[in-house]
C-alpha positions as CSV (number, residue, x, y, z in Angstrom):
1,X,0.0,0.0,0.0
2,X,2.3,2.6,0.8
3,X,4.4,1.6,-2.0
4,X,1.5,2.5,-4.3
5,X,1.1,5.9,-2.2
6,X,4.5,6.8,-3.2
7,X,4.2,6.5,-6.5
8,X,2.2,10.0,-6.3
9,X,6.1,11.4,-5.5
10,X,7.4,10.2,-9.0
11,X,4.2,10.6,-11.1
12,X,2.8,13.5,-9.8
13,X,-0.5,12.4,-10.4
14,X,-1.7,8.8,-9.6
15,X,-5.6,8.8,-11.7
16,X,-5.5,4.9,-11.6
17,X,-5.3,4.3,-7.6
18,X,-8.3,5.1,-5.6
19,X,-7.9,4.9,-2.1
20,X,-10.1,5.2,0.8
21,X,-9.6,2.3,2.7
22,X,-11.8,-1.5,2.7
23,X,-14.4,-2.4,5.3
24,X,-14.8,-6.0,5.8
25,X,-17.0,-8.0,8.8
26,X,-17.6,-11.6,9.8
27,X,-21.0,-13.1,10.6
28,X,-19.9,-16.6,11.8
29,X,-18.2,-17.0,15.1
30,X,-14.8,-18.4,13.2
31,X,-14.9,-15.7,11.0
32,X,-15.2,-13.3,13.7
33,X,-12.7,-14.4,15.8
34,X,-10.6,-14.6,12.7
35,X,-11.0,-11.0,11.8
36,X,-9.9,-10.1,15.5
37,X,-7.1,-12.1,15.2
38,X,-5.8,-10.6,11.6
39,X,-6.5,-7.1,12.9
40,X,-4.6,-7.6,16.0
41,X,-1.7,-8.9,14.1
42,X,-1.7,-6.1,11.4
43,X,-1.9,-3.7,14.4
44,X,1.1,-5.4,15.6
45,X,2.5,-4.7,12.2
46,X,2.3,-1.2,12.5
47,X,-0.4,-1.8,9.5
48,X,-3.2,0.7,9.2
49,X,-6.4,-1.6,10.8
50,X,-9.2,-0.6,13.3
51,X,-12.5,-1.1,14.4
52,X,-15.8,0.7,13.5
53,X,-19.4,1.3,15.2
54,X,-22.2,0.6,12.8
55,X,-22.8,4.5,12.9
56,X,-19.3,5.2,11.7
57,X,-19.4,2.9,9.1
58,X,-22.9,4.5,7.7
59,X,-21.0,7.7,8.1
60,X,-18.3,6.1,5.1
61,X,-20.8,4.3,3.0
62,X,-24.0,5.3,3.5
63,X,-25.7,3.0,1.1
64,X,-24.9,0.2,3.0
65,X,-27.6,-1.6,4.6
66,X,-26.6,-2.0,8.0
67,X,-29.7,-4.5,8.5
68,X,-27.0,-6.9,6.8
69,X,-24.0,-6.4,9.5
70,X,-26.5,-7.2,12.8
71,X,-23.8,-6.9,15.8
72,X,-21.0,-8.5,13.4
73,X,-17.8,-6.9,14.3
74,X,-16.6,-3.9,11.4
75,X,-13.1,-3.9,10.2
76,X,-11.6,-0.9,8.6
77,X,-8.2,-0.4,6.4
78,X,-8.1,2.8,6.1
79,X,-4.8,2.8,3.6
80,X,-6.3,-0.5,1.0
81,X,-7.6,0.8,-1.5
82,X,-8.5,-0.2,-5.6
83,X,-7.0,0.4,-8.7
84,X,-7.4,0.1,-12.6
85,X,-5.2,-2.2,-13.3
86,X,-4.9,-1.4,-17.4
87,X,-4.3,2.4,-16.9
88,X,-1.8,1.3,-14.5
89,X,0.3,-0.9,-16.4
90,X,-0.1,1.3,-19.5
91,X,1.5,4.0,-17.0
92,X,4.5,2.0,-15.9
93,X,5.3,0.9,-19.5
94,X,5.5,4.7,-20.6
95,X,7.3,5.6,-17.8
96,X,10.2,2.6,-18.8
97,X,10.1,3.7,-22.3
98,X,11.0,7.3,-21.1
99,X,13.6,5.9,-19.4
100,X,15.1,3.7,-21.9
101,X,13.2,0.8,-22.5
102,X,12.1,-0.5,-25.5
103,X,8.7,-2.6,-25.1
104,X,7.3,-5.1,-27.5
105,X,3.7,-5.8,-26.9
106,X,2.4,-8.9,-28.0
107,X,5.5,-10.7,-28.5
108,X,5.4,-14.1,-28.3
109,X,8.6,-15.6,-26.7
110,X,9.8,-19.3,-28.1
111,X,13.0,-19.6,-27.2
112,X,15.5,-18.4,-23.8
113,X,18.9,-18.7,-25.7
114,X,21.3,-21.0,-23.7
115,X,25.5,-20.2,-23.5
116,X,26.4,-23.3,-21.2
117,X,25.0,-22.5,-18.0
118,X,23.8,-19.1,-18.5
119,X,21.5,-17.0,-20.0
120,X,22.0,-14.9,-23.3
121,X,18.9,-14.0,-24.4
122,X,15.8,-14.3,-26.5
123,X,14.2,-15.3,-29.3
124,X,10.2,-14.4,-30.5
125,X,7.6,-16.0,-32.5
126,X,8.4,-13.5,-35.2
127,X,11.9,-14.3,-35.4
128,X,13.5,-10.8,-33.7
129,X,16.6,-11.9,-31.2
130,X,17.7,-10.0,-27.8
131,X,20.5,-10.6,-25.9
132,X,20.6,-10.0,-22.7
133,X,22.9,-10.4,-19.3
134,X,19.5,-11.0,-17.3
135,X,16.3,-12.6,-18.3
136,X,13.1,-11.7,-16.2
137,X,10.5,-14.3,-16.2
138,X,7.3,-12.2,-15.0
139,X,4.8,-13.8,-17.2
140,X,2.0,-15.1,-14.6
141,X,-0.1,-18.0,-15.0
142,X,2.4,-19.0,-18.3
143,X,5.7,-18.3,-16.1
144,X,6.1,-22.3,-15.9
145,X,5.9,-22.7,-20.0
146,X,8.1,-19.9,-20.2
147,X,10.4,-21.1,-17.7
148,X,10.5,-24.8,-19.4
149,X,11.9,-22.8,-22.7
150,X,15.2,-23.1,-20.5
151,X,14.6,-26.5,-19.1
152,X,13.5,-25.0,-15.7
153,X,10.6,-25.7,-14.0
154,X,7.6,-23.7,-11.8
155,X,5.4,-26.1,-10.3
156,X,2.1,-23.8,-10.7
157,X,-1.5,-24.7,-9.5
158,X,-3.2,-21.7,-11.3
159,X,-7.1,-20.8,-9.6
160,X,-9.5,-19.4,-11.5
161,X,-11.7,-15.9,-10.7
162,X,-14.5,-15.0,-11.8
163,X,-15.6,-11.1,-12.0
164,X,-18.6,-9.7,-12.5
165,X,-19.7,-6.2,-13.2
166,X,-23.3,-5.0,-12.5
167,X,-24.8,-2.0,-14.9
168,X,-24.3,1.6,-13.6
169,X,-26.4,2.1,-10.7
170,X,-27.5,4.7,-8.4
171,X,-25.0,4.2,-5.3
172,X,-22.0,5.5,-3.9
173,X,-19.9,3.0,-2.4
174,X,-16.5,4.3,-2.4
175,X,-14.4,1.5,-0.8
176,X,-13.5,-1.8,-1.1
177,X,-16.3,-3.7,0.9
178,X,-15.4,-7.2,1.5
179,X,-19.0,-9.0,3.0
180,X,-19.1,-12.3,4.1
181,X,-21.0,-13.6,1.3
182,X,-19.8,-10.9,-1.9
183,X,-16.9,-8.8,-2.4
184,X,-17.4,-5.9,-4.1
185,X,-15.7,-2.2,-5.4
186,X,-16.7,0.6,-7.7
187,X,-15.6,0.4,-11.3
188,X,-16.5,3.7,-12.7
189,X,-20.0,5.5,-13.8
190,X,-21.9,3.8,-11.1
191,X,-21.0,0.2,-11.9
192,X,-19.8,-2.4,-9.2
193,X,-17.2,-5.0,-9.7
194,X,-18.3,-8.5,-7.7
195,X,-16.1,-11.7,-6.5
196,X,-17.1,-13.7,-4.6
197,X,-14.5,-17.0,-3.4
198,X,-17.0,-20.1,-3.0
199,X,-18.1,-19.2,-6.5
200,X,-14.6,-18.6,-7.9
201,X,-14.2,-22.6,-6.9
202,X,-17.3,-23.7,-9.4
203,X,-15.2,-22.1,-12.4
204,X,-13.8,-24.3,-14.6
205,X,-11.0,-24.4,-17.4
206,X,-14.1,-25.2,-19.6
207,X,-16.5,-22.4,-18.4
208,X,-17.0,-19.5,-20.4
209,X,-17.4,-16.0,-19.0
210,X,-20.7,-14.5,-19.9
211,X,-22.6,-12.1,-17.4
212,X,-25.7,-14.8,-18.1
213,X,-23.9,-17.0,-16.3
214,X,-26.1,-18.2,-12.9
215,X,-23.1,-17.4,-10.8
216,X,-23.1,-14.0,-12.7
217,X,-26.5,-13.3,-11.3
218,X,-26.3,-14.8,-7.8
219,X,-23.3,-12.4,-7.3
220,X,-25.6,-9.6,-8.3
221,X,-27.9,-10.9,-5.9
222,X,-25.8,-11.3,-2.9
223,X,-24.5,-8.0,-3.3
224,X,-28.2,-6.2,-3.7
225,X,-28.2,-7.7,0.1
226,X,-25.3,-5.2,1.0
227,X,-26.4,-1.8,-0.8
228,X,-30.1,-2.5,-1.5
229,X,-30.0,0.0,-4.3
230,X,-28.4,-3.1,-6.7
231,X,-31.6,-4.7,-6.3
232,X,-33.2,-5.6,-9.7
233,X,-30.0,-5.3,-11.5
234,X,-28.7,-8.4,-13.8
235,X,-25.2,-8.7,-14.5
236,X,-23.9,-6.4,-17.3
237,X,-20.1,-8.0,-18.0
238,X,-18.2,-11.0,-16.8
239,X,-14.5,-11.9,-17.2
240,X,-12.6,-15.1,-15.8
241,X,-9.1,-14.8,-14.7
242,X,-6.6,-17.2,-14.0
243,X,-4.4,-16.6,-10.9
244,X,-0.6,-17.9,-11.4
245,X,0.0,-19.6,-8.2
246,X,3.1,-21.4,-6.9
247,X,2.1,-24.8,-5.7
248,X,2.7,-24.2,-2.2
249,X,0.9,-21.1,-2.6
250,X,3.9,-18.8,-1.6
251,X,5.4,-15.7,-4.2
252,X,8.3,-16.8,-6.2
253,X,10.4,-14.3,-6.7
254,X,14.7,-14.1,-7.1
255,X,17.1,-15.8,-8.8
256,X,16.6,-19.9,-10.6
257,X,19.4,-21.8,-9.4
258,X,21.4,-24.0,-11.4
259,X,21.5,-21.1,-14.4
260,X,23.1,-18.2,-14.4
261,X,21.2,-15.0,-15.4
262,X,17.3,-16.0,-15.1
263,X,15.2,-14.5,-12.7
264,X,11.5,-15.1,-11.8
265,X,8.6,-13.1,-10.0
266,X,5.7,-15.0,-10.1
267,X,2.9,-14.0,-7.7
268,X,-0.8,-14.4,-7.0
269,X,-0.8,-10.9,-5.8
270,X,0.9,-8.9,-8.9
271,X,-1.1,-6.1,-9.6
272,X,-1.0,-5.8,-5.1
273,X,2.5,-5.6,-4.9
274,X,3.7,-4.5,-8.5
275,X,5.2,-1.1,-7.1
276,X,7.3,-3.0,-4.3
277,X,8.4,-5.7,-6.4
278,X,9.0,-3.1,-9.4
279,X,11.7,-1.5,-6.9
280,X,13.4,-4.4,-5.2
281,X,13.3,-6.3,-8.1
282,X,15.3,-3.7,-10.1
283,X,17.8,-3.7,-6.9
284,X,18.8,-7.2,-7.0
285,X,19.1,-7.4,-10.9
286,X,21.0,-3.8,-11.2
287,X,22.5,-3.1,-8.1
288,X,23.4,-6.8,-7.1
289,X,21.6,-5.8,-3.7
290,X,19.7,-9.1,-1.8
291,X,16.3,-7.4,-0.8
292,X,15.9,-8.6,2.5
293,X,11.9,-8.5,2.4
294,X,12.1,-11.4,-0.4
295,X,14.0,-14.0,1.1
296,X,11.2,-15.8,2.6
297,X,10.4,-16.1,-1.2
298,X,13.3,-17.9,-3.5
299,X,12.7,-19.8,-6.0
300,X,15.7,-22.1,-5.0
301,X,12.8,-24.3,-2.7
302,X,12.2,-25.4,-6.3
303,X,15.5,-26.7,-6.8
304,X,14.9,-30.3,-6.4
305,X,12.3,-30.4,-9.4
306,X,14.5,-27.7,-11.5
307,X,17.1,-28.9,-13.3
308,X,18.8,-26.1,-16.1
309,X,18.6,-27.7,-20.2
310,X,22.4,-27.4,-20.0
311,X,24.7,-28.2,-17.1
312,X,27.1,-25.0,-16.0
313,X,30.5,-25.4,-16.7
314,X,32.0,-23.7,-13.7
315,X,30.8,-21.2,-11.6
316,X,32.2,-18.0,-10.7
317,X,32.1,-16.5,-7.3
318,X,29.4,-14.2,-8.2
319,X,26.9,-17.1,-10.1
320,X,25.1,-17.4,-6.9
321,X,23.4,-14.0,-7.1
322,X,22.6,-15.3,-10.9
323,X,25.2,-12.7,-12.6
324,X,28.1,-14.5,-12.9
325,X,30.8,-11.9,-14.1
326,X,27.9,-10.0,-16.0
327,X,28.7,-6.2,-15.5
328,X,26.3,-3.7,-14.2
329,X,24.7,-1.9,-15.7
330,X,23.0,-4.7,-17.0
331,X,21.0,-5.7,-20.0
332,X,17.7,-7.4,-19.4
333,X,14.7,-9.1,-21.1
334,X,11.3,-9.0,-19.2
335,X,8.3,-10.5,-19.8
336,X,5.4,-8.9,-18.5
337,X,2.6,-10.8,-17.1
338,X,0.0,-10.9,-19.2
339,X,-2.9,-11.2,-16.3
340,X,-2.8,-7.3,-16.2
């Protein structure tokens, strides 16, 4: 969050983030007591998390029914906030292209170019080759069939999502409001985006997003029970994602052992922590600095099941940190994830 905040420092102007906080409450007794618990530990944290009355919370979003909350404990995060994800990334890509970058949308890599145990580039579907001292394997739910381009591996269990966005109607919810039952946020012009993670789990490889799906509606429903004013509405839009999760459902981000030169981020929570991992990525690949925040998160607990297409022939001192002799600064390859 505050790594999103900051952004306002370099851009001057941050149109795609819209903060204002989350509200979130639990009607069983296990939820409850594990809302209490989260919020004491985020506290703890030094992370931006309190409780509300029922009054205060009509206060912030007057819309909502509080008929729907009874005596449920109220949660607030007053720094969370949403964003739109597309103007973002469009934003960050210009701002690398100022800088130096040069972006190639829609290019479809086929081959990660092998020089014994390293890394030296790139090859696309169109033919074009890029060398390169680093390559960045960003590319979300595909980062395992990228990373088997260099004989690596990325044991993924990808989840599907599905969202679904009502018509524009007249409320003004603010915030994130995360209800037991339906998740939901403005998008724009009056229109709510819904989730909802009991229905996520009925989507299938096979289904097809259409807002006539019966989840589609029942979202719509369940969130008519939160601001009554969505009452009556049918679903408008639908779109499945697919989240790129690490089997054991941790971020994977750092350097793949075994090979000199590849590095991976691979996240369920991208679009969450693309400002932080932006930075400390950059650090370790440019600066050879070890971000200490990321290593709970190395890819090297994949080592057993990753094995590089061609064995290293000697190591240098510095092939641990995945540079191996390269010079700073370096040259790098990135491929963006394409769940954006």
């Amino acid at each position: 969050m505050r790594a999103h905040a900051s952004l306002v420092e370099e851009f001057g102007r941050t149109p795609w983030w819209h903060g204002g906080g989350s509200v979130e409450w639990g009607r069983t007794d296990a939820r409850r007591s594990e809302l209490r618990e989260r919020v004491d530990r985020l506290f703890a944290w030094e992370y931006a998390a309190e409780w509300l009355t029922p009054p205060q919370l009509k206060a912030l979003e007057p819309d909502i029914d509080l008929g729907v909350i009874g005596d449920a404990p109220i949660a607030y995060f007053p720094d969370e906030g949403w964003l739109d994800a597309v103007p973002y990334a469009h934003a960050m890509l210009e701002a690398a292209e100022h800088a130096g970058a040069t972006v190639r949308s829609g290019a479809r890599v086929t081959e990660v170019r092998m020089d014994g145990g390293r890394v030296s580039g790139v090859r696309t579907a169109a033919g074009e080759s890029f060398g390169a001292d680093v390559v960045v394997n960003c590319a979300g739910r595909w980062a395992d069939e990228v990373a088997r381009l260099a004989g690596l591996q990325i044991p993924l269990t990808p989840t599907m999502g599905l969202l679904v966005f009502t018509p524009p109607v007249a409320i003004g919810l603010r915030r994130v409001v995360r209800a037991p039952h339906c998740h939901m946020r403005p998008d724009g012009a009056g229109r709510l985006l819904l989730q909802a993670d009991d229905t996520d789990r009925q989507m299938t490889a096979e289904t097809v997003a259409s807002p006539r799906l019966p989840e589609a509606d029942d979202l719509v429903r369940r969130a008519s029970e939160v601001p009554p004013a969505v009452a009556g509405a049918r679903a408008e839009a639908a779109r499945i994602g697919v989240r790129p999760y690490p089997a054991d459902g941790v971020s994977a981000v750092g350097w793949m052992p075994g090979v000199s030169g590849y590095y991976i981020a691979v996240t369920h929570s991208g679009v969450t922590l693309a400002p932080f991992l932006g930075r400390a990525v950059a650090e370790e690949i440019t600066r050879s600095r070890v971000v200490p925040q990321l290593e709970h998160f190395r890819p090297s607990r994949f080592a057993a099941a990753s094995r590089p297409r061609v064995k290293d022939r000697g190591r240098s001192p510095r092939t641990e940190t995945g540079l191996a002799d390269s010079p700073v600064p370096v040259t790098w390859t990135c491929f963006p994830c394409a769940c954006l």
